[in-house]
Structures are given as structure tokens and as C-alpha cells.
Backbone as CSV, one residue per row, in Angstrom:
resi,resn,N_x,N_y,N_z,CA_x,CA_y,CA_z,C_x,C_y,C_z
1,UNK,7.378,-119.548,42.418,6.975,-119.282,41.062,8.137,-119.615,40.137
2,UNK,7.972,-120.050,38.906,9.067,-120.486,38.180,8.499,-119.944,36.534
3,UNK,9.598,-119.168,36.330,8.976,-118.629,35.075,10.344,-119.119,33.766
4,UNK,9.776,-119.647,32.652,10.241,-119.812,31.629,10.625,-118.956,30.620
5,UNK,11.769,-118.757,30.176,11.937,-117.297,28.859,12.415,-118.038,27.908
6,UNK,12.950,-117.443,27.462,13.838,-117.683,26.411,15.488,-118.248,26.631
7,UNK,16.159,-118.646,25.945,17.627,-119.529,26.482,18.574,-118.007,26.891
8,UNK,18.272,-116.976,26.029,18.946,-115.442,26.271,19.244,-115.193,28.019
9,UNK,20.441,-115.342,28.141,20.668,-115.334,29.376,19.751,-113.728,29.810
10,UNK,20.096,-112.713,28.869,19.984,-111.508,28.597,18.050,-111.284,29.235
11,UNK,17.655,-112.056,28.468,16.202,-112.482,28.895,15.718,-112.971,30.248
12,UNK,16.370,-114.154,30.683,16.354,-114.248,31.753,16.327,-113.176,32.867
13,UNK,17.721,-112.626,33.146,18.010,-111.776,34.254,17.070,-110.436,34.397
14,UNK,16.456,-109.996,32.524,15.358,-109.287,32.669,13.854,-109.510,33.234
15,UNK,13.870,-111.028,33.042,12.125,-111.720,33.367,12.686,-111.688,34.752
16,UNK,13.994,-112.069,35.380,14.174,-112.146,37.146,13.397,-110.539,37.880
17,UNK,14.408,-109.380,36.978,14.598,-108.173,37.548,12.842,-108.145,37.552
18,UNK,12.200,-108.286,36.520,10.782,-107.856,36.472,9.720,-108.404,37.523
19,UNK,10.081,-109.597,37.782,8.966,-110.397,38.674,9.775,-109.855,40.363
20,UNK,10.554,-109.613,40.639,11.364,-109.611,42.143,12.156,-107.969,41.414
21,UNK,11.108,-106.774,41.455,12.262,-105.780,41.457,12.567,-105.068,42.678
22,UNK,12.443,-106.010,43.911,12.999,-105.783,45.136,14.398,-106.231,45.261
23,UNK,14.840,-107.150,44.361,15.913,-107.407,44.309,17.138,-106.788,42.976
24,UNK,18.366,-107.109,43.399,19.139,-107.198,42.200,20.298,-107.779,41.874
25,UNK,20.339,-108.234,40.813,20.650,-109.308,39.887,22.223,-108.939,39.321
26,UNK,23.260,-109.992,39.358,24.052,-109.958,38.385,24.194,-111.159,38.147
27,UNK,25.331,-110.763,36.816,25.503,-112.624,36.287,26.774,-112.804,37.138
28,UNK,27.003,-114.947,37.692,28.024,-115.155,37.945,28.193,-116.198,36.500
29,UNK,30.109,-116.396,35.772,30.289,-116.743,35.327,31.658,-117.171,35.453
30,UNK,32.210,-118.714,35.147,33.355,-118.455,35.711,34.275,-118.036,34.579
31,UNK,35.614,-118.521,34.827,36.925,-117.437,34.020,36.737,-118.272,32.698
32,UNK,36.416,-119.256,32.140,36.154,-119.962,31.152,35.198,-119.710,30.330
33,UNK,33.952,-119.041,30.919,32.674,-118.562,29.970,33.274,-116.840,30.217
34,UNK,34.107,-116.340,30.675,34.145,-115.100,30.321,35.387,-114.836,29.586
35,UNK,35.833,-115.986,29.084,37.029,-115.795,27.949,36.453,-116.141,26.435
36,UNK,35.127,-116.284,26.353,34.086,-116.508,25.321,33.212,-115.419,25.202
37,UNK,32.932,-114.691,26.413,31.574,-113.932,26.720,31.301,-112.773,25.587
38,UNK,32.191,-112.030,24.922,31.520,-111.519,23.628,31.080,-112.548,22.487
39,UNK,31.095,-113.687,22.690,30.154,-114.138,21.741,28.389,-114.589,21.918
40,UNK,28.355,-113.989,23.275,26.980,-114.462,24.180,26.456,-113.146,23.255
41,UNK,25.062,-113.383,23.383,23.479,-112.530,23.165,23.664,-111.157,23.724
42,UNK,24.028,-110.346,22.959,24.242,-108.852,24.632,24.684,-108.674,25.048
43,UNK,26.159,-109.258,25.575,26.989,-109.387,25.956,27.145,-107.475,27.189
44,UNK,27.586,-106.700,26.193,27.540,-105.549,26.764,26.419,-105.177,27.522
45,UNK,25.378,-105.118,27.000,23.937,-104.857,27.955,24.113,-106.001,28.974
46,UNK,24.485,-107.245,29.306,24.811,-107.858,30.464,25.611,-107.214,31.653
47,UNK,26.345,-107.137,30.953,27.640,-105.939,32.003,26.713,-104.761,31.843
48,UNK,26.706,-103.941,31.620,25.850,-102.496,31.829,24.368,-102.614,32.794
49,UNK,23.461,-103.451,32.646,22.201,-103.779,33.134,22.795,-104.686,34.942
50,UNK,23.424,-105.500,34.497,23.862,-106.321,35.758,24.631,-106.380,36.304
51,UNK,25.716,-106.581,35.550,27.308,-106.705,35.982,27.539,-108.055,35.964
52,UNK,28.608,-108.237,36.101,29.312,-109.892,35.484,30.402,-109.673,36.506
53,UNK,30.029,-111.242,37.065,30.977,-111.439,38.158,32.124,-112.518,37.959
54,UNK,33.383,-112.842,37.937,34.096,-113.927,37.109,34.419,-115.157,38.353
55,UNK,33.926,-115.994,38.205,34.485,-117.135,39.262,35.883,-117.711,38.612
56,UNK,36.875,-117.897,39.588,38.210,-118.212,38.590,37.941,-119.968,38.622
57,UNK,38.291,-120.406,37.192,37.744,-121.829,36.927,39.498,-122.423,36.874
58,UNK,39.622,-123.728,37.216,41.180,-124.322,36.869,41.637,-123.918,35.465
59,UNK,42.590,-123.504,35.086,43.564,-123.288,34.001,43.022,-122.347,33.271
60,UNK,42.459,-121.460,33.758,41.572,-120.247,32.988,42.305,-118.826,34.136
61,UNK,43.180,-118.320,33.354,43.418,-116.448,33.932,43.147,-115.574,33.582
62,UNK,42.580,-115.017,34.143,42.159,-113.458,33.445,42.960,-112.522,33.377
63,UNK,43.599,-111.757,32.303,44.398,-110.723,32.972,44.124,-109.643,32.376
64,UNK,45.024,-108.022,32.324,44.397,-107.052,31.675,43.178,-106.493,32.692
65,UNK,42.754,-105.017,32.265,41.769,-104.524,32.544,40.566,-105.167,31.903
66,UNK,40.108,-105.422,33.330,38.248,-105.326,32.921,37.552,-104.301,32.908
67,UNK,36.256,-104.430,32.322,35.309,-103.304,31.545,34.951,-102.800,33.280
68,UNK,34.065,-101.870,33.252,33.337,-101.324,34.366,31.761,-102.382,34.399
69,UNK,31.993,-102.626,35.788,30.639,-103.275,35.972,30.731,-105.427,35.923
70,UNK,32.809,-105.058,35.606,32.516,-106.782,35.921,33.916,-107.273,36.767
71,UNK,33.558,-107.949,37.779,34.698,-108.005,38.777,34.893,-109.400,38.592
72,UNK,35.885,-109.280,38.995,36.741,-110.939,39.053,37.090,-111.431,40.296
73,UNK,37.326,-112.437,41.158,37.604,-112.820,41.886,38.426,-113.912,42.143
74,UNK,39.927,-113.678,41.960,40.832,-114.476,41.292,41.629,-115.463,43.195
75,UNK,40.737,-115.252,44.087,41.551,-115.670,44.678,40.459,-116.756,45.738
76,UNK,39.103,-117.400,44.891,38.702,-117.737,45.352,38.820,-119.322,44.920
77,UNK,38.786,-120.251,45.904,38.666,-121.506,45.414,38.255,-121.996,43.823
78,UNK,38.836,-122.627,43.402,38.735,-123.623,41.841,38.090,-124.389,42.205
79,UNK,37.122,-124.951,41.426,36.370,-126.270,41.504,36.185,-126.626,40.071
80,UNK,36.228,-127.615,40.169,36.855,-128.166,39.054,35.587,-129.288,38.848
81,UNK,34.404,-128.310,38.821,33.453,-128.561,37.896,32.123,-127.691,37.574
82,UNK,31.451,-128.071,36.430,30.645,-126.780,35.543,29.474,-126.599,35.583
83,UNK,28.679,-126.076,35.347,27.062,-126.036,35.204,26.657,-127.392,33.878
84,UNK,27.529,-127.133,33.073,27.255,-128.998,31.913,27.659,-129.702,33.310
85,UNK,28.551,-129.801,33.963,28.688,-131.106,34.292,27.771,-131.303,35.523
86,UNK,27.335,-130.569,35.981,25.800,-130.925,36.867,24.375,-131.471,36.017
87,UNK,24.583,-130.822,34.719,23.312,-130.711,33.921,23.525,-132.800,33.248
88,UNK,24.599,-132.353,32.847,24.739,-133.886,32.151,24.805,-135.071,33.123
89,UNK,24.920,-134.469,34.666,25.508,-136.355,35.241,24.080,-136.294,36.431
90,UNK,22.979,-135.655,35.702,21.605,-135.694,36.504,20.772,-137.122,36.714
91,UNK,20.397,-137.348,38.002,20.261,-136.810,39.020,21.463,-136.737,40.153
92,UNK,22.377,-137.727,39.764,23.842,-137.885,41.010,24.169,-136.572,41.413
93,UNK,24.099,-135.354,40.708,24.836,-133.965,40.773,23.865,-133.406,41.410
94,UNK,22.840,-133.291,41.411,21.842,-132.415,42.773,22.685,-132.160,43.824
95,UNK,23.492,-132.933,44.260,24.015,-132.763,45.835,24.706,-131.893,45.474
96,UNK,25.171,-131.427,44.650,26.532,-130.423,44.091,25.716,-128.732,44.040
97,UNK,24.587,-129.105,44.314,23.864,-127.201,44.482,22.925,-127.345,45.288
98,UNK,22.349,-126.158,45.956,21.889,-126.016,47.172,20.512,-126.837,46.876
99,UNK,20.197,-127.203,48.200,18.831,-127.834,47.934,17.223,-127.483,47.421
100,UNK,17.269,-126.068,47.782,16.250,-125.518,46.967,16.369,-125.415,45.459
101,UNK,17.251,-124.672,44.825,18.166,-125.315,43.305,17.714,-126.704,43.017
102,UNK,18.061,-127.664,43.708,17.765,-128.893,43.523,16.304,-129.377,43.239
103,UNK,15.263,-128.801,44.047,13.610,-129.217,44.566,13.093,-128.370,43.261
104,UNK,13.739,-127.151,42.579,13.354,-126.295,41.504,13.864,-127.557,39.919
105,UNK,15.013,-128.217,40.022,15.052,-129.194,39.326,14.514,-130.073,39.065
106,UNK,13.927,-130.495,40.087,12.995,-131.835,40.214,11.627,-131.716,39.532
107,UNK,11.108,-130.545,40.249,10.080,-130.481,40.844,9.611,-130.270,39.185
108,UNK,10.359,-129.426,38.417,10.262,-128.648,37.066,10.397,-129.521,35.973
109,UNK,11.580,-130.443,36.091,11.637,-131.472,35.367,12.584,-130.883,34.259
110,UNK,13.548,-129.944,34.702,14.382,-129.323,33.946,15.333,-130.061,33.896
111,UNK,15.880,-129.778,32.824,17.120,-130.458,31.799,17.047,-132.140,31.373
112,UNK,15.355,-132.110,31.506,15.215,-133.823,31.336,15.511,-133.879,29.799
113,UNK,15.738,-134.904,29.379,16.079,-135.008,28.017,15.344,-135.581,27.090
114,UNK,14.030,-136.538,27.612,12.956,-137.026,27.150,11.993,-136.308,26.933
């Protein structure tokens, strides 16, 4: 099933929790969108509802206390590339996320630009 919301990440993770509330949900983001992340939609209700997880991105550190409810993981591999740069160098970048991810791309016709 593939359900459409709104761009509100905030929205999203709520339409996830609602259709699958056997499961649960946090956001991953890496250290680059969470040195921006109070300017996102909700920001706080993200962390409070889900939790926010930080992937460490090249030349991005986090330091200081984080809020409750968002962990960092500063000692895991860098990769040194983004969710734009899968979105923009489509279709070559499929191989770069799992294959079901991929068949949900296709199949949906997401991020076509036409």
C-alpha cells in the first residue's frame, strides 16, 4: 500500500503510525539536516511523537547536549551522499537503497519530474 500526505515530514510519520500501528516509527536524519532541524514543520512534536535519530554526515559535528528523545550516532560510517543526491541522479541511484525502496520508486513514479 502506498499512501500519499502531505510534504510535512510531521504528516507523514503520522499517516505511517496510523496505517501500521503495530509498528514504531522514528525519524532518521543525518548531522546536516539536524543542524537546520528547528526550521522543519514541528520540529519538537517530531522529537516528542518519534524521536530523531542523527546519522553523522562528512564535515557536520554535533556537539553539546541533545534534547530527550534524539540520539546521535557519531561513530558510524560517513557516506558521503544524500537523499537529493539519490533523488536528483534518478534512475542510476536506485542501486544506492534497498531494493524494495527502489520497486516503491518505480513502481510509483516518484520524484519524476514530468
Amino acid at each position: 500500500m502506498f499512501i500519499r500526505v502531505s510534504s510535512y515530514t510531521l504528516a507523514t510519520l503520522r499517516a505511517l503510525s496510523e496505517t501500521h500501528p503495530e509498528c514504531s516509527f522514528s525519524l532518521i536524519i543525518g548531522a546536516d539536516n539536524w543542524l537546520i532541524f528547528d526550521r522543519w514543520h514541528k520540529p519538537e512534536e517530531i522529537i516528542e511523537d518519534f524521536g530523531v535519530i542523527i546519522y553523522p554526515r562528512p564535515g557536520c559535528r554535533i556537539s553539546g547536549p541533545l534534547p530527550a528523545g534524539v540520539t546521535y550516532l557519531p561513530d558510524l560510517p560517513e557516506l558521503n551522499i544524500s537523499s537529493t543526491d539519490i533523488r536528483n541522479n534518478l534512475p542510476e541511484s536506485l542501486q544506492l537503497v534497498d531494493p524494495a525502496v527502489a520497486e516503491i520508486i518505480e513502481r510509483n513514479n516518484l520524484y519524476a519530474t514530468t
